[in-house]
C-alpha positions in Angstrom: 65.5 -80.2 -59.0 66.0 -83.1 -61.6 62.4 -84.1 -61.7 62.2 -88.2 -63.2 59.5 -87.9 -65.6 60.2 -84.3 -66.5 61.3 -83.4 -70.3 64.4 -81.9 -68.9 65.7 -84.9 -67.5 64.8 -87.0 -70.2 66.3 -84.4 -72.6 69.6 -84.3 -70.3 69.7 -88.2 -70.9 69.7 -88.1 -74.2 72.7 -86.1 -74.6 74.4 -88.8 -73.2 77.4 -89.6 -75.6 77.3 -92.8 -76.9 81.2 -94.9 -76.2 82.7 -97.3 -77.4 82.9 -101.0 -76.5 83.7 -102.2 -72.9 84.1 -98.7 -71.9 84.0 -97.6 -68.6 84.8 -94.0 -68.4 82.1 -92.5 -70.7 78.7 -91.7 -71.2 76.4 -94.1 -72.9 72.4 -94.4 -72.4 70.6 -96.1 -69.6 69.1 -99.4 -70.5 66.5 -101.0 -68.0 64.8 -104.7 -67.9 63.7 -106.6 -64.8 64.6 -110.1 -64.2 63.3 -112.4 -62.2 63.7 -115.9 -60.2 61.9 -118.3 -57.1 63.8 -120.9 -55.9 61.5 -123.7 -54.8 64.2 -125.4 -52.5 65.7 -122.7 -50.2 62.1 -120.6 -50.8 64.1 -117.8 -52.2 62.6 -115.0 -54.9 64.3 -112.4 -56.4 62.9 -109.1 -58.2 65.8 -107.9 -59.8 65.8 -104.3 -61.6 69.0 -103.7 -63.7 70.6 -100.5 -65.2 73.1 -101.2 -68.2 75.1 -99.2 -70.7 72.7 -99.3 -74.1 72.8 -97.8 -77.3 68.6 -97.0 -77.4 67.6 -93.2 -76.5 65.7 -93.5 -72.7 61.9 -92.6 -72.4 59.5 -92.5 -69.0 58.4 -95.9 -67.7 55.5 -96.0 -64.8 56.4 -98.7 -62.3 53.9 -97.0 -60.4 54.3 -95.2 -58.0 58.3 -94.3 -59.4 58.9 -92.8 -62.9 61.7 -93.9 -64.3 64.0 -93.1 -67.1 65.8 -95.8 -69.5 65.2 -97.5 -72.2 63.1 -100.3 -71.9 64.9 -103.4 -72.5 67.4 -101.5 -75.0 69.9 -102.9 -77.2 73.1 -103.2 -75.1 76.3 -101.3 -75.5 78.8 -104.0 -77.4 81.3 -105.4 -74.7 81.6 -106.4 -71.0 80.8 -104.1 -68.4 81.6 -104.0 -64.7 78.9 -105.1 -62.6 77.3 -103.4 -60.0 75.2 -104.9 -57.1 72.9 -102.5 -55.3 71.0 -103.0 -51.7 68.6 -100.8 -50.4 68.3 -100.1 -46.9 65.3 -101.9 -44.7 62.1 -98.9 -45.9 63.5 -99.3 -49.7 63.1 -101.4 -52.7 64.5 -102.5 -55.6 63.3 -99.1 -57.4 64.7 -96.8 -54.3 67.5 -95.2 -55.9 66.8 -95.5 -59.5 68.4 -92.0 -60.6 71.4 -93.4 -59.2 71.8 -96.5 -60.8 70.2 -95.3 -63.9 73.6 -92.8 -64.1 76.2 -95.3 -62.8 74.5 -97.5 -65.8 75.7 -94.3 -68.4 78.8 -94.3 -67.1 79.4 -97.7 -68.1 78.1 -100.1 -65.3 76.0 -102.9 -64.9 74.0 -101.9 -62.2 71.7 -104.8 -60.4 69.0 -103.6 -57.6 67.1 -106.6 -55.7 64.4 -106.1 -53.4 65.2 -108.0 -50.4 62.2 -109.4 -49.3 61.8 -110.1 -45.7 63.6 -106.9 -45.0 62.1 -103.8 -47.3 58.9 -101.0 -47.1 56.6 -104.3 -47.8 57.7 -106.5 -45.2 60.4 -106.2 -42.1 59.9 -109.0 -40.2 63.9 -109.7 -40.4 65.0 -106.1 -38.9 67.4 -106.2 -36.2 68.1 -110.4 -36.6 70.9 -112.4 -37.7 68.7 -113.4 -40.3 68.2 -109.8 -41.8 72.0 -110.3 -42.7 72.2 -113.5 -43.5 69.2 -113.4 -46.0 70.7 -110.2 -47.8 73.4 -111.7 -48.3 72.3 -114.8 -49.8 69.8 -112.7 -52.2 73.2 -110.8 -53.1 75.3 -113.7 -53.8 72.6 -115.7 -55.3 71.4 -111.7 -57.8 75.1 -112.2 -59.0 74.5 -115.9 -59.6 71.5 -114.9 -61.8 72.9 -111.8 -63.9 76.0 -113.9 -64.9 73.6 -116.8 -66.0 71.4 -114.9 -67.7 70.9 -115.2 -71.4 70.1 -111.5 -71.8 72.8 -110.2 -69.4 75.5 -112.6 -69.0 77.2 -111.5 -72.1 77.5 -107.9 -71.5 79.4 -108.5 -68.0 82.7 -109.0 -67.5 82.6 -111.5 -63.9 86.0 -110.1 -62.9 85.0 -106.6 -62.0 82.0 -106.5 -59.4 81.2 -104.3 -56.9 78.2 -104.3 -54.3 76.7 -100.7 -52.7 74.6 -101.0 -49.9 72.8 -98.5 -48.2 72.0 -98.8 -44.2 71.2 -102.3 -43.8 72.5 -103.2 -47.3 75.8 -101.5 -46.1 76.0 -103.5 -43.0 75.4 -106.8 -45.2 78.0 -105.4 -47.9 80.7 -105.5 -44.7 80.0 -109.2 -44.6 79.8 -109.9 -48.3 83.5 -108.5 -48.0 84.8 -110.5 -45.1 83.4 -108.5 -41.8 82.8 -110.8 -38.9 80.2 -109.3 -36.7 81.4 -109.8 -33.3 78.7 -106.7 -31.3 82.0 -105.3 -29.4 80.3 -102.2 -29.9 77.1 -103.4 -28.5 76.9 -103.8 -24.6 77.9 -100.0 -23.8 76.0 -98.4 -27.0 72.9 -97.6 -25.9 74.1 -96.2 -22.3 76.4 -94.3 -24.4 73.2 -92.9 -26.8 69.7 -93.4 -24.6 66.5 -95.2 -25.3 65.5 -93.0 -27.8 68.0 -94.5 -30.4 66.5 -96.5 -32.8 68.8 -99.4 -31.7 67.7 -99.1 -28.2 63.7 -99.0 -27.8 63.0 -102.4 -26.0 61.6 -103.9 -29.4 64.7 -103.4 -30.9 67.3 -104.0 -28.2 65.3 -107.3 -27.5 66.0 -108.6 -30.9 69.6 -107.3 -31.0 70.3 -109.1 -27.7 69.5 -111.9 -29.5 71.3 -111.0 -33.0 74.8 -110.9 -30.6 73.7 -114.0 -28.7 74.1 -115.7 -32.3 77.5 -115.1 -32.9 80.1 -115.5 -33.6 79.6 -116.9 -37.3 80.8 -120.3 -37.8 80.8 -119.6 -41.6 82.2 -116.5 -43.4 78.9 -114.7 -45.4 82.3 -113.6 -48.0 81.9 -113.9 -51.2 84.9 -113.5 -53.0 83.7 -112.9 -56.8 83.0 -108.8 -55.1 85.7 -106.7 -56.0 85.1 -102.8 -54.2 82.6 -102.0 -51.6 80.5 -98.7 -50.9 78.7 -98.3 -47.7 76.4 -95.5 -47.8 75.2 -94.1 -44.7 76.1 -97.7 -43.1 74.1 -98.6 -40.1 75.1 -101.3 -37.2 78.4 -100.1 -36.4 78.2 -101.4 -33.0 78.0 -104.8 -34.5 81.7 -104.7 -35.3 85.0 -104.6 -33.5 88.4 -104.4 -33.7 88.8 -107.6 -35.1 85.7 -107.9 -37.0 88.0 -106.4 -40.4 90.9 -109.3 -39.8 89.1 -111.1 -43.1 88.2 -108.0 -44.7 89.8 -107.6 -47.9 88.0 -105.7 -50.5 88.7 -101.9 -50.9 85.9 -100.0 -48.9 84.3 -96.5 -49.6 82.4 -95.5 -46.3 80.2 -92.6 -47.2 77.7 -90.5 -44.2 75.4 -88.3 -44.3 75.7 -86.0 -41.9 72.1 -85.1 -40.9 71.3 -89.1 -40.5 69.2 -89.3 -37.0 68.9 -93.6 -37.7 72.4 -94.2 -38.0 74.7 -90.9 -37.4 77.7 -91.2 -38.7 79.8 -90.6 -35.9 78.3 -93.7 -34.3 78.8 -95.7 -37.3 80.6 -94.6 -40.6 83.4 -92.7 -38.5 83.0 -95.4 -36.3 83.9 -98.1 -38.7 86.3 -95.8 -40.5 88.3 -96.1 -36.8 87.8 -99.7 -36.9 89.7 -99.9 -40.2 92.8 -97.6 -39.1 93.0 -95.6 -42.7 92.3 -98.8 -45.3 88.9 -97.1 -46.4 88.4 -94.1 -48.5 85.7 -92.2 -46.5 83.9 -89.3 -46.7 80.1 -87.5 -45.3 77.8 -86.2 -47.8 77.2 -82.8 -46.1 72.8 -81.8 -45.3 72.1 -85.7 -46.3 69.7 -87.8 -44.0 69.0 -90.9 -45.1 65.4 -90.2 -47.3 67.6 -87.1 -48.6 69.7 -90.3 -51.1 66.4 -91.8 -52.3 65.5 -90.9 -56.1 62.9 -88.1 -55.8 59.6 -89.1 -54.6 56.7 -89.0 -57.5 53.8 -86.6 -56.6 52.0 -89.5 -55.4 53.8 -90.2 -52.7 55.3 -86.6 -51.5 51.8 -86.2 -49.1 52.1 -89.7 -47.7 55.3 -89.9 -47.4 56.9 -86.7 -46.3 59.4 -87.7 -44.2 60.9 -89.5 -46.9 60.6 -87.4 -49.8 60.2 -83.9 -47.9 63.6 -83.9 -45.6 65.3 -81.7 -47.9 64.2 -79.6 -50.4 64.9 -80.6 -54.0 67.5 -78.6 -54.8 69.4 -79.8 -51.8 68.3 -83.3 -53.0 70.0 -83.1 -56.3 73.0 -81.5 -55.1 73.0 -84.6 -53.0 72.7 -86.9 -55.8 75.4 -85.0 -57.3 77.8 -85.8 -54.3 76.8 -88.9 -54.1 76.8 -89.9 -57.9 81.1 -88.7 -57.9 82.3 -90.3 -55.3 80.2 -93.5 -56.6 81.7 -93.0 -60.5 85.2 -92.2 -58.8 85.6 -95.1 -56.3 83.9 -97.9 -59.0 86.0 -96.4 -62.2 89.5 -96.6 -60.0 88.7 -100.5 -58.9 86.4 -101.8 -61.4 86.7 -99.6 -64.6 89.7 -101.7 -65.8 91.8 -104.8 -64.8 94.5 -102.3 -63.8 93.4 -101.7 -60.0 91.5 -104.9 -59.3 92.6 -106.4 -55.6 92.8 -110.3 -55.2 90.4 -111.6 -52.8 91.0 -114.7 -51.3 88.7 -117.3 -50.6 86.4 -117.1 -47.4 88.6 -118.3 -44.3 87.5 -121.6 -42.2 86.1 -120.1 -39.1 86.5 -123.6 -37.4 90.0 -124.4 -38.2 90.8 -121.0 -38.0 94.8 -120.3 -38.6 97.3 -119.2 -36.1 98.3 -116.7 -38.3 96.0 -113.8 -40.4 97.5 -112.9 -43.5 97.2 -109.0 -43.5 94.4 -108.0 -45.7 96.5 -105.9 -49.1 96.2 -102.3 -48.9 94.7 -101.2 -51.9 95.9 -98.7 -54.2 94.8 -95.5 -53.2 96.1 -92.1 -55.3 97.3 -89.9 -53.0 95.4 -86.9 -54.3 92.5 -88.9 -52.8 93.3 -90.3 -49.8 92.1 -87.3 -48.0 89.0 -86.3 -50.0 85.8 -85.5 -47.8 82.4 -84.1 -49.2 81.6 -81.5 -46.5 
């Protein structure tokens, strides 16, 4: 196993090549700062981490309990860099999947994690509302909003090439950010279909679910047309979304599942949604994964408390995990975002009210055809 903190890892970081400018295809060191912002008027804070492409060897930093490895607020690569937005899933934070970002970062992305904070380990008082979606996706937008206006980040990105990876939750609100209209078709039948001992289906739960589909439909798009690609890591709330819920959808999508997930399978959700979009989506199912296995590695501190999160698998299935995970992250993000060649037009959020008579089709993106059928099993 990788171990953060260990001299091994920090040595195998700094091997890292260093690239040239703007370069999104080779290795560079990881660069780490925090940012942060609270918004008096609509109550909002942000605690933003963010992974870059620098030019400073890494070292350990303690943000206990994690170990991490970057260099701390090192000089940045020259050029602009594709930015990354990352959300975690509803037991996570903003330091969750640090080993990930921290190697998207050498491979030459901008990689920005937010802790979302009605809906994380700290606090969950949003789980399984409308607003659980519609606050994620206004701490998204509004993490964009403050990387591009930040005078120690602003100049390093280039604002055409963004992409968003969500995990669980933060896949669900990723759908949206991309044009998904949650309409619950999937709802009324799912937990007949699974029994009460679904997540989704204790009483709690189904309760505030009820209510979540009693809210829609939308009457504004959560779209935010400045995001470019889309991954959905072992998505949950596939029963939120229907055939039609992917009319408005125009981003190109990676759905990735892990196949041991007992929160959201994925042949109730990631396959499910992969149905729902009729072959537009690159997917594939990281093969032993549950949903703890795509967290960094736990620090010692937290391997006794925590076991079900940072014991599921054992660490050498956890970093062969990673590994999985990490290329078909680096593949989808280089294809879309690692040059202006592949970039898809997104158009600007529809007018739910005055909808038109007639959808444009969303574009299929380009997808090589060596691709098209690759699966991680």
């Amino acid at each position: 196993m990788f171990r953060y903190g260990s001299a091994l890892l920090l040595l195998l970081f700094s091997c890292f090549v260093i690239a040239g400018p703007t370069s999104a295809a080779e290795f560079h060191q990881p660069g780490f700062r925090t940012l942060g912002q609270w918004r008096a008027e609509d109550r909002l804070r942000l605690d933003v981490n963010v992974w870059y492409p620098s030019v400073r060897s890494p070292r350990v930093l303690n943000y206990s309990p994690w170990e991490i490895v970057a260099a701390l607020e090192g000089k940045p690569v020259e050029g602009r860099f594709p930015l990354l937005l990352l959300s975690h899933d509803s037991d996570g934070t903003r330091f969750s999947y640090h080993d990930t970002a921290a190697r998207l970062a050498s491979r030459g992305f901008v990689v920005a994690a937010v802790t979302h904070p009605s809906d994380s380990m700290y606090n969950m008082d949003s789980l399984f509302t409308l607003a659980q979606f519609r606050s994620r996706a206004s701490e998204l937008s509004a993490t964009l909003d403050l990387l591009l206006e930040s005078p120690q980040m602003a100049q390093g990105i280039d604002r055409n090439r963004v992409g968003i990876i969500g995990f669980g939750a933060g896949a669900a609100a990723a759908l949206l950010l991309g044009g998904a209209l949650p309409d619950c078709a999937g709802w009324p039948d799912y937990c007949g279909r699974v029994g009460s001992g679904d997540g989704y289906c204790n009483p709690w739960a189904k309760n505030r679910i009820d209510r979540l589909c009693a809210g829609l439909p939308l009457a504004a798009s959560l779209a935010d047309p400045r995001i470019k690609a889309i991954a959905a890591v072992a998505p949950g709330y596939g029963m939120l979304f229907g055939k039609d819920s992917f009319r408005y959808f125009y981003p190109p999508l990676l759905l990735i599942g892990a196949e041991n997930d007992r929160i959201n399978p994925p042949a109730l959700h990631a396959d499910a949604l992969d149905a729902l979009l009729n072959g537009r989506a690159r997917h594939a199912t990281l093969k032993n994964a549950d949903a703890a296995a795509l967290v960094a590695p736990c620090p010692e501190s937290l391997k006794d408390e925590l076991p079900e999160l940072c014991r599921s698998v054992s660490s050498a299935g956890r970093n062969a995990i990673h590994q999985q995970l990490y290329g078909l992250l680096s593949d989808f993000f280089l294809y879309y975002l690692g040059s202006d060649k592949n970039l898809p037009l997104i158009p600007a959020p529809p007018d739910l009210i005055k909808q038109e008579a007639t959808v444009p089709p969303p574009p299929s993106a380009p997808v090589p055809e060596k691709r098209r059928q690759r699966r991680s099993r």
